[in-house]
N, C-alpha and C positions, 0 to 999 in steps of 0.2 A: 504494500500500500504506500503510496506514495502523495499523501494528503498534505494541501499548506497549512499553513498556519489560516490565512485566511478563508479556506473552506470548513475547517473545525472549529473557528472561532466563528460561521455562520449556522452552523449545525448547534452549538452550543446556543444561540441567539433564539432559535425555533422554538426548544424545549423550554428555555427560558420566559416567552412570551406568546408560546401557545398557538399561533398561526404563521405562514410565511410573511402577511403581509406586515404582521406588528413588528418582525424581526427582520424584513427590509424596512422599514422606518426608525427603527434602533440602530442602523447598523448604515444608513444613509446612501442606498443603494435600492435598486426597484426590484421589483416581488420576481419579476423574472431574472435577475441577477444571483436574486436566493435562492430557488427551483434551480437553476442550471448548476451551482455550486453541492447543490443536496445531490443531484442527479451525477455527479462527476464522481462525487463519493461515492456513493452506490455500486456505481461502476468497477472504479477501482476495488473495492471490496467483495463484491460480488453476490452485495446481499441488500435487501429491503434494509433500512436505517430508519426509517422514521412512520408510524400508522397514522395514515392521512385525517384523525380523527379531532373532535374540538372537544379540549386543547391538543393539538400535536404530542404523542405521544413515542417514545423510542421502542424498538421491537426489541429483543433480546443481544442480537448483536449491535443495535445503536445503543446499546446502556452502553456497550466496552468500547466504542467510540465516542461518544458524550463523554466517558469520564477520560480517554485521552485528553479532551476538547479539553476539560477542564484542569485536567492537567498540566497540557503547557501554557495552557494563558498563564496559572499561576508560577511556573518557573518562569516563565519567559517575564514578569512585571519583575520577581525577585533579581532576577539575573542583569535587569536594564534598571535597578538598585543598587548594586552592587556598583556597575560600570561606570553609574552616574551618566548615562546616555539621556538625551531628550525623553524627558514623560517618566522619567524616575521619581521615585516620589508619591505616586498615585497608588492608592490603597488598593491592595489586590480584595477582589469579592469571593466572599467564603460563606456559600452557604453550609451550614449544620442542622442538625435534626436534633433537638430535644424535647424530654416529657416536659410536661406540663408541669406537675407539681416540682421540679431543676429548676426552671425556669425563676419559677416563682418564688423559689426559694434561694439557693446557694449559686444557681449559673450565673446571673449578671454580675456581681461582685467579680468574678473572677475575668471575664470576658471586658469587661471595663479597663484594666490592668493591664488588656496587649494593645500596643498600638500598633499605627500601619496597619490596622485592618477593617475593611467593611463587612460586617456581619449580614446574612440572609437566612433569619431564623424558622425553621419550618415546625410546630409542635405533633407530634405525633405519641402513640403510648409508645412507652418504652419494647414492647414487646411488638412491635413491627416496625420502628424504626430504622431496622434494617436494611427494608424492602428498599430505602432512596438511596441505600449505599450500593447496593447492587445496580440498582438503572443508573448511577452514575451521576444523579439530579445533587449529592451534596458528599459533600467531601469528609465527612465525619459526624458522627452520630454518639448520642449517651442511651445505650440498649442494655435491656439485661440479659442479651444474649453473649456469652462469653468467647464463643468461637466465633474467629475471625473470617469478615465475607472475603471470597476470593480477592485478592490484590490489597488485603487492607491489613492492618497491626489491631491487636485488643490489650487495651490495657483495665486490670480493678481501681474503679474508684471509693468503692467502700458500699454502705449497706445503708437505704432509706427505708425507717422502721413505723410502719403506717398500726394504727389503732381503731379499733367500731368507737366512734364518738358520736353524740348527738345534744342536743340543746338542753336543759333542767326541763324546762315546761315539755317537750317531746316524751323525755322520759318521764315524766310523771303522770303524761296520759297515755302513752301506749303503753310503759312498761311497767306499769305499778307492784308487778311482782317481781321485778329485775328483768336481766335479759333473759329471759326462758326461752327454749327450742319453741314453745305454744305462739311467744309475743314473734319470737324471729318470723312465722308465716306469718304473721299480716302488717308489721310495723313497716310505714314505705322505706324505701329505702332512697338514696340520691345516688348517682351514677354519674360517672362523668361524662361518657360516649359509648356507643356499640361496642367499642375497639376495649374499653375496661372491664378487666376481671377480677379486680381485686376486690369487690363486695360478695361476687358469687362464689370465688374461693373460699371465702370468708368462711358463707354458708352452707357452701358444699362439705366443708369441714365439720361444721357444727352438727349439719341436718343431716348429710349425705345427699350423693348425686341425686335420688329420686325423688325428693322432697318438692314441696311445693313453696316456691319463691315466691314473696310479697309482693304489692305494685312497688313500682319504681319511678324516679323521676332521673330523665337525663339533661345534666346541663353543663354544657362545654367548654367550662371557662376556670380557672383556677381559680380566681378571686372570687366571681360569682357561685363556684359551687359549695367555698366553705360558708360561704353569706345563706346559702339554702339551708343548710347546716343548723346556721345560727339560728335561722328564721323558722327552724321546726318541720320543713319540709318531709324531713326523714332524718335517718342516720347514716351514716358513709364513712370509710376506709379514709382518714386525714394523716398526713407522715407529720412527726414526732417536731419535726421544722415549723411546719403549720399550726398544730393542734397546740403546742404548750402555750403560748401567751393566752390565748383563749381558753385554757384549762388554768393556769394558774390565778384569770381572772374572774372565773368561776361562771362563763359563759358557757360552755361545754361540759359534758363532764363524762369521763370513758365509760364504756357500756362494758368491759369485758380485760381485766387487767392482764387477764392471762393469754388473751386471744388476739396478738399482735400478728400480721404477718412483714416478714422480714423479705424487699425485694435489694439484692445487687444491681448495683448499676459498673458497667463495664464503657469506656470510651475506645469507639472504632475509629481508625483515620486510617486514609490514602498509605499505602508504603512507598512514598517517595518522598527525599531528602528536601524536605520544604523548612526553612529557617520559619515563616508563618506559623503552620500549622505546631510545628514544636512549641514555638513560644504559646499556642493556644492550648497546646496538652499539658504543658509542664505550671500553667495558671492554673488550670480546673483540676490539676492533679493535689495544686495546693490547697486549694479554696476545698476540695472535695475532705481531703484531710483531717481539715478543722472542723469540719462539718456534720460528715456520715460518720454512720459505725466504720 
């Protein structure tokens, strides 16, 4: 394959913005200029790269060309840093994948600390996060999957220890007998997304797989789903980051002291020698530190 820089760095643009035509207009060239440059790659590869769907979508072999694509932009911005060439200087783009409740808690502190970098943060559970490091859409991910995706490094960052928490007045109308197996079927419960399974864990623990699960409320926002929390909604899986100020000010209060589950969290990155991304691992490797179990 014998691809430029500027056909990877139009194919990166696609994925990035969904259509040919928005990434001929990012990219300051016409939509058939994009098409011809997609089609060139293709060729030379010998494979379909991109599913013509909205938003454009990369096939299986355009993830391992996508994350070329993103691969030399980023050495190629580090490299023309180094030389001090025209356009040095300019913050290379890193998108990352983090959970939700990282975010919310212990990641920005750390990610604030690297400079020279624009961040493109995508949230996803921790438990599929994975999937964007394979298509190639970001360049490192905080998963609790330990094994590393093909072409990438895994490194432990420690243990975010989540608790069944719910509001005094919640529990004093659903659960007047405590949390019994009886209250666990009908108390609602709050969920974050489809993608969350750490309440059904929870429960599948408690009740077993056959059991009948309570209603539920799903609501996809870190801040707003401890505020649902607050607000008596239900009860919900909160990590030990979140739930304590609101426990120690006697807003919350834990349903089950012995019923923690314990999730690891692992950082995946690109395996190429990118001074960026290190100085991004060797932050949140700190901040994770101080932090997590």
């Amino acid at each position: 394959m014998d691809a430029t820089t500027e056909q990877l760095r139009t194919l990166a643009a696609v994925i990035d913005h969904g259509t040919f035509d928005r990434a001929a207009a990012a990219l300051h060239v016409t939509s058939s200029a994009v098409s011809q440059r997609i089609k060139a790659l293709e060729q030379q590869t010998g494979r379909v790269l991109l599913l013509r769907t909205k938003p454009v979508r990369p096939t299986k072999s355009g993830s391992v060309v996508v994350r070329l694509a993103r691969q030399v932009a980023l050495l190629e911005s580090e490299a023309m840093d180094e030389l001090g060439l025209e356009g040095a200087g300019a913050r290379p783009r890193i998108p990352l994948v983090i959970n939700a409740d990282s975010l919310a808690t212990w990641v920005l502190p750390a990610l604030a600390r690297v400079e020279r970098a624009s961040f493109e943060i995508t949230i996803d559970d921790q438990d599929h996060s994975i999937d964007r490091l394979r298509e190639g859409t970001s360049m490192a991910a905080i998963t609790s999957n330990p094994e590393p995706v093909q072409g990438c490094t895994a490194r432990p960052l420690g243990v975010m220890r989540y608790r069944p928490v719910a509001s005094v007045p919640f529990a004093e109308q659903w659960l007047p007998e405590g949390f019994t197996d009886e209250a666990l079927s009908s108390a609602p419960v709050v969920v974050f997304d489809r993608k969350d399974a750490l309440q059904d864990r929870y429960l599948e623990r408690r009740l077993g797989s056959g059991a009948k699960f309570p209603p539920r409320h799903f609501v996809p926002a870190s801040s707003d789903f401890v505020h649902a929390i607050e607000l008596g909604l239900g009860w919900g899986m909160l990590p030990d980051l979140q739930a304590m100020p609101l426990l120690d000010a006697g807003t919350l209060t834990v349903l089950d002291a012995n019923g923690y589950l314990d999730v690891p969290l692992y950082w995946q990155q690109w395996s190429i020698e990118s001074t960026t991304l290190t100085r991004i691992a060797t932050s949140l490797a700190k901040e994770a530190a101080a932090q997590l179990r």
